[in-house]
C-alpha positions in Angstrom: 142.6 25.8 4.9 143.0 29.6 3.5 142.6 32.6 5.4 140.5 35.8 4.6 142.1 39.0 6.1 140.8 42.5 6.2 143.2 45.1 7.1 142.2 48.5 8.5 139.6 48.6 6.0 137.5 52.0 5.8 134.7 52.1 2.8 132.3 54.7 2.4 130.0 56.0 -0.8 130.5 58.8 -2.8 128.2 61.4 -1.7 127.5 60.6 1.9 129.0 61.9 5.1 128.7 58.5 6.9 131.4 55.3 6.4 129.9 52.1 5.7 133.1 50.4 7.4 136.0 52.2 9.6 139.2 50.9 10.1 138.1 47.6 10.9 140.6 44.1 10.7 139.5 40.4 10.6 140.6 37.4 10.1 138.3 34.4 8.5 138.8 30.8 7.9 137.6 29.6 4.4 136.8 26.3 6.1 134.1 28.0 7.9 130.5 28.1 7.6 129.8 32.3 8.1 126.7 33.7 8.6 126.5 37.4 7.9 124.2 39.3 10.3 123.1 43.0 10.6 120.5 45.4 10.3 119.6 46.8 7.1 122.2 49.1 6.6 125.0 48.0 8.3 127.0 47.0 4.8 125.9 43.2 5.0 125.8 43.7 0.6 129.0 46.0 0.7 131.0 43.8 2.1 130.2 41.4 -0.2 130.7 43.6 -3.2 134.1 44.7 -1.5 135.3 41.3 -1.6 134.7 40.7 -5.3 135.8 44.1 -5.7 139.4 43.5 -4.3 139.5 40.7 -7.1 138.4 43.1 -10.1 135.1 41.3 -10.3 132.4 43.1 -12.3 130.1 43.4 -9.4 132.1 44.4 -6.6 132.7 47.9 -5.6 136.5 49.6 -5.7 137.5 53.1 -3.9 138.1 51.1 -0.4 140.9 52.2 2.0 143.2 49.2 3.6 143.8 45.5 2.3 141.7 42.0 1.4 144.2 39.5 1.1 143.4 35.9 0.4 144.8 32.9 -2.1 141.1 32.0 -2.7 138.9 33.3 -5.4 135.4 34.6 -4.5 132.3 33.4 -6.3 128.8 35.3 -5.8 125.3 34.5 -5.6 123.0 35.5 -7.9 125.4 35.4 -10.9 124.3 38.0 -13.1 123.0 36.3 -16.0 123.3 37.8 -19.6 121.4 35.6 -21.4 118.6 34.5 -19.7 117.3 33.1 -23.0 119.9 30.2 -23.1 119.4 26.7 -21.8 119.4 26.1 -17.4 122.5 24.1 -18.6 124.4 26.8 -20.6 124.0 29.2 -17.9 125.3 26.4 -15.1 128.3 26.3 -17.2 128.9 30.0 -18.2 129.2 30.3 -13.7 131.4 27.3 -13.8 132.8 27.0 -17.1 134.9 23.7 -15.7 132.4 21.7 -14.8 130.9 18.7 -16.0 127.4 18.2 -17.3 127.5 14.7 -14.9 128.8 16.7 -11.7 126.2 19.5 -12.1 123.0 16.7 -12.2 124.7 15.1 -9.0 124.8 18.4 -7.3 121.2 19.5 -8.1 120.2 16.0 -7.3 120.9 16.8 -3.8 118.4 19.9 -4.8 115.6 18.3 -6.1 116.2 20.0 -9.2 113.9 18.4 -12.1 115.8 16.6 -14.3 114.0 18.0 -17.3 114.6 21.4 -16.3 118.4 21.9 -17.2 116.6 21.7 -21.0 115.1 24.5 -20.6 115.6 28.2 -21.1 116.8 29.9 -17.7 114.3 32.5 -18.0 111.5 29.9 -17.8 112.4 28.3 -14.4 111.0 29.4 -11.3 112.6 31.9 -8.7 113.6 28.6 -6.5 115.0 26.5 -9.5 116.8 29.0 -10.4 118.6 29.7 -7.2 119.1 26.0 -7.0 121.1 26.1 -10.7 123.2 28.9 -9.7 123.8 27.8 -6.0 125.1 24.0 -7.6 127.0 25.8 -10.1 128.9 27.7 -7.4 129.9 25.4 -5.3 131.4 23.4 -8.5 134.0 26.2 -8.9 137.5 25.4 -8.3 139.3 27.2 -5.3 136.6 29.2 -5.2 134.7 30.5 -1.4 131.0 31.3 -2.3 129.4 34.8 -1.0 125.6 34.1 -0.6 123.6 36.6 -0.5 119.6 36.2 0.0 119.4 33.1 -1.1 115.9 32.2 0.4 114.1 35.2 -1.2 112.4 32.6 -4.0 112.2 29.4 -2.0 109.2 27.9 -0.5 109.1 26.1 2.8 110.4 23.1 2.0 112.9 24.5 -0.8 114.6 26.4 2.6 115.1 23.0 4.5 116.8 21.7 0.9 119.2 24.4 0.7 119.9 24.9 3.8 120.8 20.7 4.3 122.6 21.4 0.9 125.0 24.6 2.8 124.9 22.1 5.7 127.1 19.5 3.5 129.6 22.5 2.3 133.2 23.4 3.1 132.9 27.2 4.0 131.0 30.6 2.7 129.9 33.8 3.5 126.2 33.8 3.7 124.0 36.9 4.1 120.1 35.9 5.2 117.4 37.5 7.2 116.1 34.0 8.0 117.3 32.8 11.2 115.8 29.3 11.0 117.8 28.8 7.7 121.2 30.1 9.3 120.4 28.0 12.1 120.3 25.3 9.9 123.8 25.5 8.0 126.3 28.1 9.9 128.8 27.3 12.2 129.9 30.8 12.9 128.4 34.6 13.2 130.1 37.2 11.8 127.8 40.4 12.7 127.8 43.6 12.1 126.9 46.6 13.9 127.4 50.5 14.7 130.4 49.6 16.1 132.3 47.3 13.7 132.4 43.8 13.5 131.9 40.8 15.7 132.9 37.1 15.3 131.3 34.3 17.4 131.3 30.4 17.1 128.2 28.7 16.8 125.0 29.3 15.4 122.3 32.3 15.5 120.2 31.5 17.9 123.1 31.0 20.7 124.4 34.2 19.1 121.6 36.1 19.9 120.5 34.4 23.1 124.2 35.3 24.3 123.4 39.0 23.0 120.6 39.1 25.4 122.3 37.9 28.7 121.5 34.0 28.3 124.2 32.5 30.1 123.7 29.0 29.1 123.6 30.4 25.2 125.1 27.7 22.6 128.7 27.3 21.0 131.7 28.8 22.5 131.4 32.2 23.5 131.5 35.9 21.9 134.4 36.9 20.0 135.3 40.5 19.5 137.4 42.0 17.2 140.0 45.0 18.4 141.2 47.8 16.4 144.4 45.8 15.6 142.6 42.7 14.0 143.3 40.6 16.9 140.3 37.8 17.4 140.5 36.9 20.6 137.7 35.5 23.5 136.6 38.0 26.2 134.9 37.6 28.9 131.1 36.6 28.3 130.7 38.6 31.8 130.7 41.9 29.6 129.2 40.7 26.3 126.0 39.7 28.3 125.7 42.9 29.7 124.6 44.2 27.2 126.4 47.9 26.7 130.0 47.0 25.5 131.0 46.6 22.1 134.8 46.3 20.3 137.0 49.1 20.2 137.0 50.0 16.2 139.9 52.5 15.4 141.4 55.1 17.1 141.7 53.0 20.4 145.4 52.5 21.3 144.9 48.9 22.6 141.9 45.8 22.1 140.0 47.1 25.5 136.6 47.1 25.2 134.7 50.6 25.7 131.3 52.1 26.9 129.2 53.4 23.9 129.2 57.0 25.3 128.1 56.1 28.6 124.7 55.0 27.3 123.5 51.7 27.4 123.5 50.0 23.8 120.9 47.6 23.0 122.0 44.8 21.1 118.6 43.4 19.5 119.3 46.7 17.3 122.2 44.9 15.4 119.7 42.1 13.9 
């Protein structure tokens, strides 16, 4: 097990007068399964992107305020791919240059990947075998915690219920998706985020969201809300189902939770 932790961290982009994150402190287990939620946005990308970032990676974005601190290395899907002109196989191992040509057809076995089609150049396979390559070829990284983002954008029906039984059989990752069948099928936590910061919850989406609208008898183990300070700790579902509370996210001198300017917030907005 490896921990993930964000530390008062404020990003926002040049040119605009609105922060993407403020001040906001978590703590995540690599062993977990995390679905990303939000509405567009909210910085579901970004934070993605700050992650790699905080590792130097090509693709991630630098100019953040606060820490990332981890002993893991980050992955990222979709791999940008230089040479789409090269074999399924070469690009498989220019993601995971370690791996062997045996444990890559064992992982996109579990894909229904065609055998035939590591032979042929990447820019001839379809949008869902290629998400299939680059999805086994992350997971075959050493050390490495995948950040998933869209994956479901090319798959068909029955390519969703493969990847997402696929995820299912994984350690831990980040993933970001707008479909909640699929994170149903393959998360074990919620990390959402909204106007007001960040929330982490235990379970699935649909008890997530059922919870966010008052249902009681929701699945998994109640909301978790993250204070100013970075502390993760279970509240009261009494206030989460009500409906208008959120976390306190910077500037609060304590973890109480506060009134969104005496208005009532409507939590179906975060999605």
């Amino acid at each position: 097990m490896a921990m993930i932790l964000l530390s008062n961290l404020s990003f926002g982009y040049e040119g605009s007068y609105q922060s993407v994150f403020e001040d906001i402190s978590i703590a995540l287990d690599t062993d977990w399964c995390l679905g990303l939620t939000g509405r567009n946005g909210r910085g579901k990308t970004t934070l993605l992107r700050l992650l790699l970032g905080a590792q130097g990676a090509a693709y991630g974005l630098r100019g953040f305020t606060g820490s990332i601190q981890t002993k893991v290395r980050f992955g990222y899907f979709p791999a940008p791919v230089e040479h789409s002109e090269w074999l399924a196989l070469e690009v498989a191992q220019q993601i995971c240059p370690d791996c062997q040509q045996w444990q890559l057809e064992r992982e996109l076995s579990l894909l229904e990947f065609p055998e035939d089609a590591l032979w042929r150049p990447f820019e001839q396979l379809s949008g869902g075998e290629k998400t299939k390559l680059q999805l086994a070829a992350l997971f075959l990284q050493e050390n490495a915690f995948p950040l998933i983002d869209e994956p479901t954008n090319h798959l068909d029906t029955e390519s969703r219920q493969l990847v997402a039984d696929y995820l299912k059989r994984q350690k831990g990752f980040l993933l970001v998706s707008h479909d909640r069948d699929f994170l149903d099928g393959c998360v074990d936590h919620i990390l959402s985020l909204d106007r007001d910061g960040i929330q982490l919850r235990k379970g699935d989406f649909t008890g997530w969201y059922q919870e966010l609208l008052g249902d009681g008898d929701a699945q998994g183990g109640g909301l978790f809300l993250v204070d100013d300070q970075g502390a993760v700790g279970k509240r009261a579902e009494r206030e989460a189902q009500k409906g208008d509370w959120s976390a306190a996210n910077g500037g609060a001198a304590d973890s109480r939770l506060v009134r969104q300017g005496g208005k009532q917030q409507d939590w179906r907005r975060t999605l």
